[in-house]
C-alpha positions in Angstrom: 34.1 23.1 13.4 31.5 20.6 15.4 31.6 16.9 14.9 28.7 15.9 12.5 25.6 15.2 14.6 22.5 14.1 12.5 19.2 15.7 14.7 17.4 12.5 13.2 19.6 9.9 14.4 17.1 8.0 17.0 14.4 8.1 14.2 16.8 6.9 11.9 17.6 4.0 14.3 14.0 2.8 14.9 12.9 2.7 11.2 16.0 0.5 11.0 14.5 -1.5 13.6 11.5 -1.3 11.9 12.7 -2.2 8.7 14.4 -5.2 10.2 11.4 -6.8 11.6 9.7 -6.2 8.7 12.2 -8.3 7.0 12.1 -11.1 9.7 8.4 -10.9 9.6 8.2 -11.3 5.6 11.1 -14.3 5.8 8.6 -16.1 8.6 5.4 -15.7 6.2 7.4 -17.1 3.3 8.5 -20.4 5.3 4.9 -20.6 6.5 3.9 -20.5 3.1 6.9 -22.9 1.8 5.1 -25.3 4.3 1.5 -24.8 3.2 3.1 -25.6 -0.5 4.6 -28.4 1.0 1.4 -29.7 3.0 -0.6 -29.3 -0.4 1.6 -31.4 -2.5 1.9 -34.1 0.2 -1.9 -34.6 -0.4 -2.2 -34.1 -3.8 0.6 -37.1 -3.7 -2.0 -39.2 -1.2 -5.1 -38.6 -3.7 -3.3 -39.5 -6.5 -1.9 -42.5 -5.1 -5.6 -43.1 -3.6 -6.8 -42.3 -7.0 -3.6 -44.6 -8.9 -4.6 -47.6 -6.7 -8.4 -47.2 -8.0 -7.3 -47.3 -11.1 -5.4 -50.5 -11.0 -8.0 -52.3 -9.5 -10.6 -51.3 -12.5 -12.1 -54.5 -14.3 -10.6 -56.7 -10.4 -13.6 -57.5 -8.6 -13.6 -54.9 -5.5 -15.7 -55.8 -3.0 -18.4 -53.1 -1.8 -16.1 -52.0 1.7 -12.8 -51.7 -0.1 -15.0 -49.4 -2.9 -16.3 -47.6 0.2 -13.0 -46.9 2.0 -10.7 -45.6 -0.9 -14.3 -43.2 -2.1 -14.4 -41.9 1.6 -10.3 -41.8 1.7 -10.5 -39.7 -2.0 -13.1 -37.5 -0.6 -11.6 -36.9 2.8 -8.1 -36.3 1.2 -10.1 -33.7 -1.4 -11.5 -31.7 1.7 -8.2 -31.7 3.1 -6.7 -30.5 -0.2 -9.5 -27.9 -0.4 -8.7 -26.6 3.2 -4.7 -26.5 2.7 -5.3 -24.6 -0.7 -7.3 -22.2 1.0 -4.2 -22.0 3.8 -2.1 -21.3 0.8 -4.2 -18.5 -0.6 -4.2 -17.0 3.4 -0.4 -17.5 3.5 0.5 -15.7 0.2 -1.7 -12.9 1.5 0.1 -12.6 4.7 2.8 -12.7 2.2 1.9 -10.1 -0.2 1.4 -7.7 3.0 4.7 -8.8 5.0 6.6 -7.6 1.6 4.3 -4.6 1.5 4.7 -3.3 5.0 8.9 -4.5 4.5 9.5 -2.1 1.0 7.4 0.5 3.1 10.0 0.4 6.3 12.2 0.0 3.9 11.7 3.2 1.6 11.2 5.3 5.3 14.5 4.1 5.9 16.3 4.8 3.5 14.9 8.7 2.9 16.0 8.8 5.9 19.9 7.9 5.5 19.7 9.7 2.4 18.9 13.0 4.3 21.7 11.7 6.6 24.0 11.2 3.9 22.9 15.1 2.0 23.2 16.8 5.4 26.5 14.8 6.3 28.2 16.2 3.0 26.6 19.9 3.6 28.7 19.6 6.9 31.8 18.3 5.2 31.0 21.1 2.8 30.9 23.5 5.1 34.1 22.0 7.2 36.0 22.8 4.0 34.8 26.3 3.4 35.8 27.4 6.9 38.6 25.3 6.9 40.0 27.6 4.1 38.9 30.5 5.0 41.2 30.2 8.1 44.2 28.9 5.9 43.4 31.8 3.5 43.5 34.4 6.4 46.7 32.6 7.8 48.2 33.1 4.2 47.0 36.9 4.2 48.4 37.8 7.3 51.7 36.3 6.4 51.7 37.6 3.1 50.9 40.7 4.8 53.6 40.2 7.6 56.2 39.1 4.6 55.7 43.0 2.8 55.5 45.3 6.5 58.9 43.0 7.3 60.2 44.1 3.6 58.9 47.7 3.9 60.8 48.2 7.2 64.5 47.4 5.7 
């Protein structure tokens, strides 16, 4: 019998591919969004150390341009915190559809290696049926061989 040849092997290949990039593309969204996290906590760590050196100077005499430069510091590191959360929110989307597009590739993949893998034991099946069948007719025709050999003596 014919060596196994699956029809659907170079599709099979490139959803592999696919499926691969798919992965490296959802691993690069998560470390972009791992440093988006790590870019928001770094300024929520500068306005609270803005806001913690306010704090310490309440009831201190603060002069009117040291007042005015840790307000426009808060303020600034608030936009900034506002514009990296907003990041964020981009990132896990990009996220959310990297994993999306990744279990789609994914799924295509693997129907297809499972309809490999069904038409792979079909063939074995088969192999074994007419593998048999010869051994069966090999068997007859001694048997058969066996009793003309016996009827002649």
């Amino acid at each position: 019998m014919r060596r196994f040849e699956f029809s659907l092997e170079r599709v099979l290949r490139h959803k592999e591919r696919a499926e691969r990039q798919a992965e490296l593309k959802q691993s690069q969204a998560l470390a972009h969004l791992r440093g988006v996290d790590a870019e928001v906590a770094a300024i929520r760590r500068r306005l609270d150390e803005t806001a913690a050196g306010l704090e310490a100077k309440v009831g201190n005499k603060l002069d009117l341009a040291a007042w005015l430069a840790n307000y426009r510091m808060a303020e600034r590191l608030q936009r900034e915190l506002s514009a990296a959360q907003q990041r964020r929110a981009a990132a896990l989307h990009a996220l959310q559809e990297a994993a999306g597009q990744r279990k789609k590739k994914a799924l295509e993949a693997e129907a297809i290696r499972h309809l490999r893998h069904r038409r792979k034991e079909q063939h074995d099946s088969a192999a074994a049926k007419a593998e048999q069948v010869a051994l069966d007719e090999i068997s007859l025709r001694r048997w058969l061989g066996a009793g003309e050999e016996g009827n002649k003596s």
